[in-house]
Each structure stands twice: as C-alpha cells, then as structure tokens.
PATITI-68612 format. One record per residue (C-alpha): x, y, z; chain. Coordinates in nm, 2 decimals. Layout:
N
> xx yy zz cadena
> X Y Z A
...
% end
This chain:
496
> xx yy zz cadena
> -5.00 -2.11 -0.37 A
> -5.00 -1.91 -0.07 A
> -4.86 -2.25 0.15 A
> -4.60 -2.30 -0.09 A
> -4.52 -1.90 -0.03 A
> -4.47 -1.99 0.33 A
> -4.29 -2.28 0.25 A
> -4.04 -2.09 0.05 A
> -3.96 -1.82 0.29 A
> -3.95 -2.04 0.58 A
> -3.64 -2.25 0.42 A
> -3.49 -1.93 0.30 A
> -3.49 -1.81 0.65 A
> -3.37 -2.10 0.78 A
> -3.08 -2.08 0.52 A
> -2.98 -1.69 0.61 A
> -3.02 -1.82 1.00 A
> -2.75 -2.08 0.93 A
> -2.52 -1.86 0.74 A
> -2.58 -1.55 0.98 A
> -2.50 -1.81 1.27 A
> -2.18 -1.94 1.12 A
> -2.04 -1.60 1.06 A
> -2.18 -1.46 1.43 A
> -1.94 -1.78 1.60 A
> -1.63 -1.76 1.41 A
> -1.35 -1.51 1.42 A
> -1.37 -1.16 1.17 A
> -1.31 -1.27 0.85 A
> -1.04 -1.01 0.64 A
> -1.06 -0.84 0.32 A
> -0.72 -0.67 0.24 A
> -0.72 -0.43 -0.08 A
> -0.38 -0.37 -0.24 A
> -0.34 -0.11 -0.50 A
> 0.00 -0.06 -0.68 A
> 0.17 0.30 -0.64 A
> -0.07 0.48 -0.53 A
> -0.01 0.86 -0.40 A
> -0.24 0.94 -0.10 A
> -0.32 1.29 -0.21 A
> -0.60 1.10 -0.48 A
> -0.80 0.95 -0.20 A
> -1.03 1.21 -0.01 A
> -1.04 1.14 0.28 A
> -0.65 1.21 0.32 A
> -0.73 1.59 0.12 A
> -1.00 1.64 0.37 A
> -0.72 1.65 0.64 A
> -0.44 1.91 0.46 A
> -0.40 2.24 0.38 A
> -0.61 2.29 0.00 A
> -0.19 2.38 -0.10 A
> -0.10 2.00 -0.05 A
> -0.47 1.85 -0.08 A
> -0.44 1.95 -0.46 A
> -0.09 1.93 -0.61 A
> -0.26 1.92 -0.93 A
> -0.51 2.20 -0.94 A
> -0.87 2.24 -0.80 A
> -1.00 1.98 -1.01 A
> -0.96 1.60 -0.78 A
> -1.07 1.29 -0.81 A
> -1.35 1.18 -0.55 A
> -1.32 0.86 -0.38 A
> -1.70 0.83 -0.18 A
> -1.66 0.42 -0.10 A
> -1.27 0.47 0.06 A
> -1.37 0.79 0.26 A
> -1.65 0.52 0.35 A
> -1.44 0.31 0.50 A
> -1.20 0.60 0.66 A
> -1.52 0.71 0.81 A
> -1.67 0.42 1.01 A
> -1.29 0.34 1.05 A
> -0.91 0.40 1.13 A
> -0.66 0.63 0.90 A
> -0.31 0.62 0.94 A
> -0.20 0.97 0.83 A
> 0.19 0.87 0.88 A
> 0.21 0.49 0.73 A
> 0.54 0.48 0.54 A
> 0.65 0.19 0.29 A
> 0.95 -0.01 0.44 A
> 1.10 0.04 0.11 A
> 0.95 0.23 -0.14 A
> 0.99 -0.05 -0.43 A
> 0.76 -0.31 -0.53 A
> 0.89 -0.63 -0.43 A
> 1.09 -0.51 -0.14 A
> 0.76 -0.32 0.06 A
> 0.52 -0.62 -0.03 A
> 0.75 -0.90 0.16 A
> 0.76 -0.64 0.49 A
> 0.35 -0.68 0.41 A
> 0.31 -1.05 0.44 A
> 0.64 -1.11 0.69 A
> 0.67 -0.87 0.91 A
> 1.04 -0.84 0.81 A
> 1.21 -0.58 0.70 A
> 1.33 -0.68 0.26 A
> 1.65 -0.76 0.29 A
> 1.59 -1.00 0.62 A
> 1.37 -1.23 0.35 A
> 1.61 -1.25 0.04 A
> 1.41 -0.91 -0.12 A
> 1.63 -0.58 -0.10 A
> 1.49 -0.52 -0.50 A
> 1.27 -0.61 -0.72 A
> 1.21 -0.95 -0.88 A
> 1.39 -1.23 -0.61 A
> 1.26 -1.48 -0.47 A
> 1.04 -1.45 -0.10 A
> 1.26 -1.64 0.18 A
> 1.03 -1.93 0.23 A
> 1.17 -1.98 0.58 A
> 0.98 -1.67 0.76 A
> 0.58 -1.73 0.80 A
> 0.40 -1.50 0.59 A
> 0.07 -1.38 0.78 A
> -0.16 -1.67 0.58 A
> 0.06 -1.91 0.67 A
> -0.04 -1.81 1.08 A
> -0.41 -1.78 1.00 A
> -0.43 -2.10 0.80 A
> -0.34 -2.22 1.20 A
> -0.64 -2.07 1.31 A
> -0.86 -2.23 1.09 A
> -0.92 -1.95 0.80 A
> -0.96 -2.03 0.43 A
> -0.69 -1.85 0.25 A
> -0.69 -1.67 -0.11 A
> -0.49 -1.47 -0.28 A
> -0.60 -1.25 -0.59 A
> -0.40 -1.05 -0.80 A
> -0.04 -0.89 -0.79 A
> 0.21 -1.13 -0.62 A
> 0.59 -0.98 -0.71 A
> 0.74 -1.16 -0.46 A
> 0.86 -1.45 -0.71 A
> 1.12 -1.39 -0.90 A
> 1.13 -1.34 -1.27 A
> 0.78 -1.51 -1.38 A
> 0.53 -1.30 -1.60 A
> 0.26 -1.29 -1.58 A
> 0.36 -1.65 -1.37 A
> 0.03 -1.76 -1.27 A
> -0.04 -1.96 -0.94 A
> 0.31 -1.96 -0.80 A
> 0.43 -2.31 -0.66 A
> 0.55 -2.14 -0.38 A
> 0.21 -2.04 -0.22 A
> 0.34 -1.91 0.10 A
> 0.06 -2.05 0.24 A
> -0.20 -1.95 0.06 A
> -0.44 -2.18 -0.01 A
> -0.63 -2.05 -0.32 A
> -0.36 -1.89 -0.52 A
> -0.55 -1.96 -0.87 A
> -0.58 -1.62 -0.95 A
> -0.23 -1.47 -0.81 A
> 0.01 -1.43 -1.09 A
> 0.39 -1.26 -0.99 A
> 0.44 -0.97 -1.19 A
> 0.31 -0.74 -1.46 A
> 0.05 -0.44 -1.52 A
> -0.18 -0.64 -1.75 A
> -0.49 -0.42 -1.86 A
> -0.72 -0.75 -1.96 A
> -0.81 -1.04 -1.85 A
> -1.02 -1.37 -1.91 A
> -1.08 -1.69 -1.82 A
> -1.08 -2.08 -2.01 A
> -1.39 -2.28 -1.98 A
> -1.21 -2.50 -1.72 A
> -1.14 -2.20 -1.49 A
> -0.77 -2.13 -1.62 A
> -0.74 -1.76 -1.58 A
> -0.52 -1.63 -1.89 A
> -0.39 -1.25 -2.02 A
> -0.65 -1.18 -2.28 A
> -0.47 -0.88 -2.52 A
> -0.22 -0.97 -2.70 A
> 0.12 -0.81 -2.89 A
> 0.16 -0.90 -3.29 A
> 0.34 -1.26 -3.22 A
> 0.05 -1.38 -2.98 A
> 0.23 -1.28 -2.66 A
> 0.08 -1.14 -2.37 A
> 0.06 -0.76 -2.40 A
> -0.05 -0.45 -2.19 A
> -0.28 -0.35 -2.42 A
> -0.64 -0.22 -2.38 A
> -0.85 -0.42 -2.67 A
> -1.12 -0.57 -2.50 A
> -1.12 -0.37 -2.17 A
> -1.45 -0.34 -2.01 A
> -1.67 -0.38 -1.70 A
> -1.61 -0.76 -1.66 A
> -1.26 -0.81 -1.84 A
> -1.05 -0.51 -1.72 A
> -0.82 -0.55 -1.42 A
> -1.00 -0.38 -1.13 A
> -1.29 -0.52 -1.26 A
> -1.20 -0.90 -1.36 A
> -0.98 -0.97 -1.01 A
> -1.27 -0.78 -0.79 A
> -1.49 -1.02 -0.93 A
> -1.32 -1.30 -0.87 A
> -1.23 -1.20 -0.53 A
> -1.60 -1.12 -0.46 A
> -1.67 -1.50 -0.60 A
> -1.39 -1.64 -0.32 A
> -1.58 -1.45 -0.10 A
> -1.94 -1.60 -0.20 A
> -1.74 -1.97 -0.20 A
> -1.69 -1.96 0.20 A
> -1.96 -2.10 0.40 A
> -1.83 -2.13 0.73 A
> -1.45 -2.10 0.83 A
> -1.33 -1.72 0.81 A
> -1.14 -1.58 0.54 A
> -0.85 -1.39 0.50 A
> -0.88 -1.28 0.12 A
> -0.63 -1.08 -0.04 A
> -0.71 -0.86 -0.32 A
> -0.39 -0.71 -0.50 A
> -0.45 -0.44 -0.80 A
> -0.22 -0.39 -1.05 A
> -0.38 0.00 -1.07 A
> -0.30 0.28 -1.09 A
> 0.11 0.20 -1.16 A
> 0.15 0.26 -1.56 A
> 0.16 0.21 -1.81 A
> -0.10 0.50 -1.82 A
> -0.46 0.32 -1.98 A
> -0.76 0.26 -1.81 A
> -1.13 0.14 -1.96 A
> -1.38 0.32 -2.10 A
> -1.57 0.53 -1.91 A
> -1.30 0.60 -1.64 A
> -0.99 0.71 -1.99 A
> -1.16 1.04 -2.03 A
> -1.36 1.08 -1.73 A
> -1.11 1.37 -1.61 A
> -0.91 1.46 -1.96 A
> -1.10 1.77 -1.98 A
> -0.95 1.91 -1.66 A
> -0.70 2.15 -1.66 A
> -0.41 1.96 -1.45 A
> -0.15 2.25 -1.23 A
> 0.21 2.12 -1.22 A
> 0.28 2.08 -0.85 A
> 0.45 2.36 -0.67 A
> 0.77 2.18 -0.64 A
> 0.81 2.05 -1.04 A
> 1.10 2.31 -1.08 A
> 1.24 2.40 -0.71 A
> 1.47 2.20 -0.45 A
> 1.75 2.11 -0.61 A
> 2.15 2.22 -0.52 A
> 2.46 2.08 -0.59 A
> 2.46 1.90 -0.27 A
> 2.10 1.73 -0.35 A
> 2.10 1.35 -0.27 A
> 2.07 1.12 -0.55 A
> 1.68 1.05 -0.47 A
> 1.63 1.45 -0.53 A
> 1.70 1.34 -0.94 A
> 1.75 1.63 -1.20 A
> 1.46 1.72 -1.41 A
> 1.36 1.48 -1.67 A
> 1.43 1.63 -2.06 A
> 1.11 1.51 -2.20 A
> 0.90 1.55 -1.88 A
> 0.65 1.79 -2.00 A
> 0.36 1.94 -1.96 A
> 0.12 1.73 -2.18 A
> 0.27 1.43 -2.08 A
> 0.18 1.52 -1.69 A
> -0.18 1.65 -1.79 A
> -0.23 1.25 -1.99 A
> -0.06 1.09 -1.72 A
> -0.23 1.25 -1.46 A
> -0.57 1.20 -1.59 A
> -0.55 0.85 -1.64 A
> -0.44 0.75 -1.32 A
> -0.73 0.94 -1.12 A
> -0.92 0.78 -1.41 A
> -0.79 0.49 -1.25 A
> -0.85 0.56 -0.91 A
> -1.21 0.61 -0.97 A
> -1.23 0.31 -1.10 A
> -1.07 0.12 -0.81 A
> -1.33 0.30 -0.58 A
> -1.63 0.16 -0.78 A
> -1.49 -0.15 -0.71 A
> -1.44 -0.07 -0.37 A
> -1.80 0.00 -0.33 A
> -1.88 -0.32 -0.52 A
> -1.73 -0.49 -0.26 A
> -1.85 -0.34 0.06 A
> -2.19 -0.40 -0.09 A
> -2.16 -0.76 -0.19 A
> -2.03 -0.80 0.25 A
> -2.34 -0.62 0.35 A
> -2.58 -0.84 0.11 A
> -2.43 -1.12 0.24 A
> -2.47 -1.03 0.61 A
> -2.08 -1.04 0.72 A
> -1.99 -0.69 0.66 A
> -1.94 -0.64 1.03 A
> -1.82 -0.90 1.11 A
> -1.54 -0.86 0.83 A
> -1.21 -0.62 0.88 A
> -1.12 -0.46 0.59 A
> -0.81 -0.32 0.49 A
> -0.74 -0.03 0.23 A
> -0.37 0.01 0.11 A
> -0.08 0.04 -0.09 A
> 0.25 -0.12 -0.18 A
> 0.44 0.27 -0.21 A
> 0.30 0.62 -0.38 A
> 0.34 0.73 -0.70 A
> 0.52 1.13 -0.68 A
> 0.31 1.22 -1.00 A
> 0.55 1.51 -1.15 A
> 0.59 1.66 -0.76 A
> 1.00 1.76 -0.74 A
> 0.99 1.63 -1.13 A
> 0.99 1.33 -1.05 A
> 0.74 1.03 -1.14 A
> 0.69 0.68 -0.99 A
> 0.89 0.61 -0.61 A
> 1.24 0.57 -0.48 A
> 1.27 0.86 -0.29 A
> 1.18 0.95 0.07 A
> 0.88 1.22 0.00 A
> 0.59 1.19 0.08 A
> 0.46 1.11 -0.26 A
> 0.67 0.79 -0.25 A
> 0.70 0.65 0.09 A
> 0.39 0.74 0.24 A
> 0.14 0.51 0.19 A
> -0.27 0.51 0.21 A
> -0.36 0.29 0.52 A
> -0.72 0.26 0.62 A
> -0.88 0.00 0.84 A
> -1.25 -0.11 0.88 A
> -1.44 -0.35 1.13 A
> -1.75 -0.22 1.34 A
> -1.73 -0.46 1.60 A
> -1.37 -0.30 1.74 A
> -1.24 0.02 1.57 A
> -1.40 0.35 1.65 A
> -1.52 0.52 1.33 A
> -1.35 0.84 1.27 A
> -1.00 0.71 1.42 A
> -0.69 0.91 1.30 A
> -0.36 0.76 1.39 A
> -0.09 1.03 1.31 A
> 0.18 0.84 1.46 A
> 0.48 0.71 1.18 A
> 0.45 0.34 1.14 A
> 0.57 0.12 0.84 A
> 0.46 -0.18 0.69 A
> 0.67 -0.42 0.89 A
> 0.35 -0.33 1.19 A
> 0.09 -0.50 0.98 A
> 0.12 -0.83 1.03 A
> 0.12 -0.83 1.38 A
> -0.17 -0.62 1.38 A
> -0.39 -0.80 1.25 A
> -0.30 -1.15 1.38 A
> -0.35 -0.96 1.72 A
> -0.70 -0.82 1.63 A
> -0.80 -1.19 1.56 A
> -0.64 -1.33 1.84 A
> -0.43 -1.54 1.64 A
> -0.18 -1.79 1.87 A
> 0.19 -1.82 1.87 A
> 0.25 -1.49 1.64 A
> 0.58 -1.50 1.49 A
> 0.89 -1.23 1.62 A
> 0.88 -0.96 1.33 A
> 1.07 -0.61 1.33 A
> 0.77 -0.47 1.35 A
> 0.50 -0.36 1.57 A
> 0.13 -0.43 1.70 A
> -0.05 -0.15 1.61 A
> -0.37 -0.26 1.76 A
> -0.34 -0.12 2.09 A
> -0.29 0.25 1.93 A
> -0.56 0.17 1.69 A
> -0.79 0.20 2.06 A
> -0.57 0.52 2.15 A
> -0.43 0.70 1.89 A
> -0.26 0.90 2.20 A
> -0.11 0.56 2.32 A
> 0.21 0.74 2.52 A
> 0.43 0.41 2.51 A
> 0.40 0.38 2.11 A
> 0.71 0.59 2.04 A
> 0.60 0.70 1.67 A
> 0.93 0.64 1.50 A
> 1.01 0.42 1.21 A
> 1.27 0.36 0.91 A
> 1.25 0.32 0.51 A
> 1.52 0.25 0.29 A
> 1.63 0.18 -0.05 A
> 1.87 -0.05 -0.11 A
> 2.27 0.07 -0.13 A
> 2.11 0.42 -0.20 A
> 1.94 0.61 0.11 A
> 1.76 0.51 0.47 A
> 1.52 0.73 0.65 A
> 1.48 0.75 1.00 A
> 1.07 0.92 1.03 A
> 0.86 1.06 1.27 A
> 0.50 1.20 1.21 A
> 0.70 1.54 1.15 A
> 1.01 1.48 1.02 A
> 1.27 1.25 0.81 A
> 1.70 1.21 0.85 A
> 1.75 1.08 0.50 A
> 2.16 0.97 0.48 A
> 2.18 0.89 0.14 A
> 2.53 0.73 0.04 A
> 2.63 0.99 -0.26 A
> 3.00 1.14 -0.17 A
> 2.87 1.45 -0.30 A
> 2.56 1.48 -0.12 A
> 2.48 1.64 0.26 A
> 2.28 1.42 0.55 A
> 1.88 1.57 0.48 A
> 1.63 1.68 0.74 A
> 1.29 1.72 0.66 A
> 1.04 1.94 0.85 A
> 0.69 1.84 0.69 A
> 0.55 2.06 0.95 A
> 0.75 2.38 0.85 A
> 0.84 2.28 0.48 A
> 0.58 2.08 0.36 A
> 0.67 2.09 0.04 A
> 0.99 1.90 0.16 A
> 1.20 2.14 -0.06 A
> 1.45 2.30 0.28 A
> 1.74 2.10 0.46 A
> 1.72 2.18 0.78 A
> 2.03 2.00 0.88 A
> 2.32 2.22 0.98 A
> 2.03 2.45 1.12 A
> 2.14 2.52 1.51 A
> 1.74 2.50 1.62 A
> 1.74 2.13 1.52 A
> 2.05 1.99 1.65 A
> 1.88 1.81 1.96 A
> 1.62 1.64 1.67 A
> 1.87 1.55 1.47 A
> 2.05 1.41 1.74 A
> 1.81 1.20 1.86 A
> 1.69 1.13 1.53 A
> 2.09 0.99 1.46 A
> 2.07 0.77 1.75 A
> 1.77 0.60 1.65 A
> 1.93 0.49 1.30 A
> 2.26 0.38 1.47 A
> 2.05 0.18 1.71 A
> 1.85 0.06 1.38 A
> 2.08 -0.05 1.22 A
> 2.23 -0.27 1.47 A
> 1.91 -0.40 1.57 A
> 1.80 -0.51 1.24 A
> 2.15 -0.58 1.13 A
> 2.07 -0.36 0.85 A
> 2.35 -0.41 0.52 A
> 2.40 0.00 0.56 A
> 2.61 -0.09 0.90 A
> 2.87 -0.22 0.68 A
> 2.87 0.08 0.41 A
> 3.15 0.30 0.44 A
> 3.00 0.62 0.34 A
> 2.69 0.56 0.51 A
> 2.88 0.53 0.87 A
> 3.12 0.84 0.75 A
> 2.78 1.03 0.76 A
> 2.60 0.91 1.04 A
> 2.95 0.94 1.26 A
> 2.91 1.34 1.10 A
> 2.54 1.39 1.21 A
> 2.58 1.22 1.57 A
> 2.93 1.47 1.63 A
> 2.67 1.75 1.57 A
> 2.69 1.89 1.90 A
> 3.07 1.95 1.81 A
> 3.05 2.16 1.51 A
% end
C-alpha cells in the first residue's frame, strides 16, 4: 500500500514537473477580461483614488470589488484610459486593431470588422499561441446571437464567441453546441432570466468555459479572451446577486439636474421624462448586483491560474468596452465625453514585469492596447497602428517622452481631444459652443471653461493637437463643415 503511495506521487510529480516546465519556457500566456459598459466609479480600487464626492455618485452604500482591486494591487491602473469611441462596436475594433473605427469599416454599431487590418490574435497566432475567444464579439454585422462567426479574425477557438446580444442564460447540446437557453413565447431566443443560476447565467456559463480553454492548453501559450455581456441592460442579474443591494438607499448623482444651457452640445441631452427616481434606485442596484457578480468570477479565475501553477507567468487584463453614466447629468448608457462614458476601467496584471501598485495617470485610449501587449511578449513584425506602446510607461509612469494626450469620438456627432486633466469636445450642433473641461477644477464636468481668458494657451494647444489629429488619422471630421467652422473659431482664440 505504502509503495503504491509512492508510486502515485512520484508520477504526479513528474506530471506537475512537465506542466510547470512547459509554462516556465514559453512566453506569458494572456487572459483579457471584457465587461460591457461598465462605469469605473463601481470598481474599488478606482474609489480608493477620488475624493468620497466622486468615489460615491450614488450614496455611501458601494459595491465592493476584493478580486479586481486584487489585480490593481499586485498590478498597473490606468486612471485616464478613454474609449476611442464610446459605442460598442466602434471601441471593440480599436481593441483588437489598433485602428481607430472608422479606419476598419466600424464608425457605429453593427458593420462588419475590415478583414484587411491584423487583429492582435491574428499576430500572436505568429508566435506560436493557441487563440480563443469567449463571449461578446459585435464586430460582425447584424447576426444575433450569431454564434462562431466565419470570419474568426484569427481566432482559433471561436466556439463560444457569438456577435451581439445581452443574453441572461446559457447552455450547451450534448455535442458541445453552445445555444441561448430562455426563450420568448414563439420559441425565440429571449433576454429573460428563467433558469439563471451559478452554472447557466452569463458571467457564470462563459467564465467557465473560458476557465475550460484554459485547462485545454498543455503547452503553447494562450491568449484567451473573455468578453461579458455584464453589466449593459437590460437590468437582471441571478439570484443571489438581484437583491444583494436593493435594500440600499441609492443618492441621485450631484449632476442629475444641473449643467445644462441653451448652448449645451447635443451629448449634454435634456432630461429624460420618465427618468425617475425608482427607476435609478432598480437600475442601479442591479448593475452593482452585477458587478459583484463579475468579481466572483474574477476571483474564480485568478484561482483556477494559481491551481494550475501559471498565474505568474500569465498577464492579465481587466477592462471595458466604454462606461455606463448611470443617471449622472441624467443621462444613462454612453455617447458622451464624461467621464462616466468614455473613461474606461484598465487594469493590468503579470508578476514577472509590472510593479504592483503602478498608477499610470497619463490619457491613453484603446487604440495603445494592442501594441502593448504584443510588445510585452515580444511579438515580431507588430503591425503600424494609430496607437501607442504603452509598455514602456507601464515601467515609468513619469515616462517624459509619452506626451499623455489622446482623442475619442462619436461618429458625425462630437471629437475630444483629452489629457489626464482636461477635454476640447467640438461637437458639430450649429447651436452649440466648442467645450472645455477642467476635471481638476470642475469635476463634476458641469463649467465651460472655454472663452475663459486663463485657458486660452490650453486651449490652444489643445486646438492644435485635433487639427494635427485629424489630418494624421485622416479623420471623416476633416471634411465636416461645421466641425472646421469651430475648430478655425477655437485656434483664432488669441484674436478674440
């Protein structure tokens, strides 16, 4: 009995020994966790760096997020990562190019992805990594749920991608088939919640089978992407997580009622009619709700890497495709260039080469991610993108020749030029004024400062970098009449 003991552990060492080996000689394998419209004010370790006025926009009672403050921790946080464009479709294809949306066919939601620019698996299936893709796609067309594109863009295992939709349950066929498991009344897929627990729900069901890709790969690296569908609406979330926080007493944010003039941009909208109260306190309870839940999962995942052995040698990646503005300036969902839209929750793990506790406050966008991380793997002939490598300011969050300046945009409505401090929003309304932000001074982003005499060298400068933008990137607002009427207006500044 004992020799067969021996026996036994001797082969299981031997096994871990083989695995641990593998791992130990390739490059870091990469994790990447999407979530869908997801405001940064939710996750903790982003409230643990503002003033308890912007940290809770929705009273004293938050939701906490222990595994992503984890990974902010014994990582890098980007406190000024902006969405390219604040839209689904649009920000995703800056995720996987490198290009800003309308270079690859994607100014709105629902087009098809230009197949003729690399995504970033289509580089790493060059360096020998075993691609998968999980979850949320949205960068095919009209297909829904449109399960395992043809178009993989290179990803290898796309059995679980599907293109669009917010589905709440899923399941899958004894041969593997993954399918939408609640139904309407005629048998059609639905968004409802019958059914929805720990191993069928969204979060839940796609973590899984992301954590089952991950158990698959023996010994090339990975590069696994996990997209959630949480915490965009519609507002339902499992059981325990749907009334985990609908006994709180939910604040409206400061700025629900303020801001607005009749020279307001489009993207500052008028209130909504039958945006009350209530509605905020459901809505808002659900989607922390939600958040929770997408934390648990978080934590199911960093522990299944550390069981496994490869948790250091793994980079992980926390973010999101744009924010959610959750009732702040009355407004819900994105679109706009506040905070609670455009900025975006970016966190990066891997022991072996970030320093834990890193804060980049430096603006970037998601155009910089790609070649990021094909530079932190030392990935070979990495395709020209608009954007930048971020990896060297990762090391020195000071990094004096990383300029900390970048653009968003929504299409044939506004484009941004931001700093880690303020934003020139030219929005092409005839009725509305050029807007300057000072996030430092108005946090609340209600005050345009332009016009103001003590910022007419900043918004100078900040005018010079969206003409040179735009004729760099060859940007579609070059050509817009009212959008060159305006910037012609803020660059003469010095003449008014």
């Amino acid at each position: 009995m004992k020799k067969n003991i021996n026996i036994r552990f001797v082969i299981a060492f031997a096994l871990f020994s083989i695995c641990s080996f593998a791992q130990k000689n390739e490059k870091p394998n990469i994790v990447w966790v999407i979530t869908d419209e997801h405001n940064f004010r939710t996750l903790g370790c982003y409230r643990d760096l503002m003033e308890a006025s912007q940290a809770k926009q929705w009273g004293d009672k938050v939701v906490e997020t222990p595994n992503l403050d984890w990974l902010a921790k014994k990582g890098v946080l980007f406190t000024s990562m902006y969405a390219s464009s604040p839209v689904c479709s649009p920000s995703r294809s800056s995720m996987f190019t490198g290009q800003y949306p309308y270079t690859v066919n994607m100014q709105v939601n629902n087009r098809v992805l230009d197949k003729s620019y690399p995504t970033i698996a289509n580089v790493l299936n060059k360096e020998g990594y075993n691609t998968g893709y999980i979850g949320k796609w949205h960068l095919d067309g009209d297909a829904k749920p449109g399960w395992a594109p043809e178009a993989t863009h290179g990803f290898k295992n796309n059995k679980y991608m599907f293109n669009r939709g917010h589905w709440k349950v899923f399941g899958t066929k004894e041969d593997g088939t993954p399918f939408i498991a609640a139904k309407d009344k005629n048998g059609a897929p639905s968004y409802g919640m019958k059914g929805a627990n720990e191993k069928t729900y969204s979060t839940d069901w796609l973590m899984d089978r992301a954590i089952d890709f991950i158990g698959e790969q023996k010994k090339d690296p990975f590069f696994c992407v996990i997209s959630l569908p949480e915490p965009h609406g519609p507002d339902a979330v499992r059981a325990p997580y749907d009334t985990m926080f609908m006994a709180n007493e939910f604040n409206l944010p400061k700025t629900f009622t303020e801001g607005r003039t009749e020279h307001s941009p489009k993207w500052r909208k008028p209130l909504e009619k039958n945006f009350t109260e209530e509605k905020l306190h459901k809505m808002v309870a659900t989607y922390f709700g939600s958040v929770k839940c997408i934390d648990d999962n978080v934590g199911k995942l960093i522990k299944s890497l550390k069981d496994k052995g490869i948790l250091e040698n793994t980079i992980i990646i926390f973010t999101s495709d744009h924010g959610d503005l959750l009732g702040e300036h009355n407004q819900i969902n994105k679109g706009a260039p506040f905070e609670g839209s455009a900025l975006i929750p970016f966190i990066m793990y891997h022991s072996n080469s970030i320093k834990p506790g890193t804060i980049v406050n430096k603006a970037a966008n998601n155009t910089d991610w790609m070649p990021t991380i094909l530079n932190m793997v030392g990935a070979k002939n990495i395709p020209k993108s608009a954007g930048q490598d971020l990896s060297e300011l990762i090391k020195n969050p000071d990094l004096k020749s990383f300029e900390g300046v970048t653009f968003s945009r929504i299409n044939g409505s506004w484009l941004a030029v931001i700093t880690d401090r303020y934003k020139l929003a030219i929005d092409v309304s005839k009725k509305s004024r050029p807007w300057l932000i000072d996030t430092e001074k108005d946090p609340d982003e209600l005050i345009n400062f332009y016009g103001d005499k003590n910022y007419k060298e900043i918004t100078i400068e900040l005018a010079k970098k969206l003409q040179n933008y735009v004729k760099e990137q060859k940007d579609p607002f070059k050509d817009n009449a009212e959008f060159n009427k305006k910037l012609k207006q803020v660059l003469a500044y010095g003449n008014n």
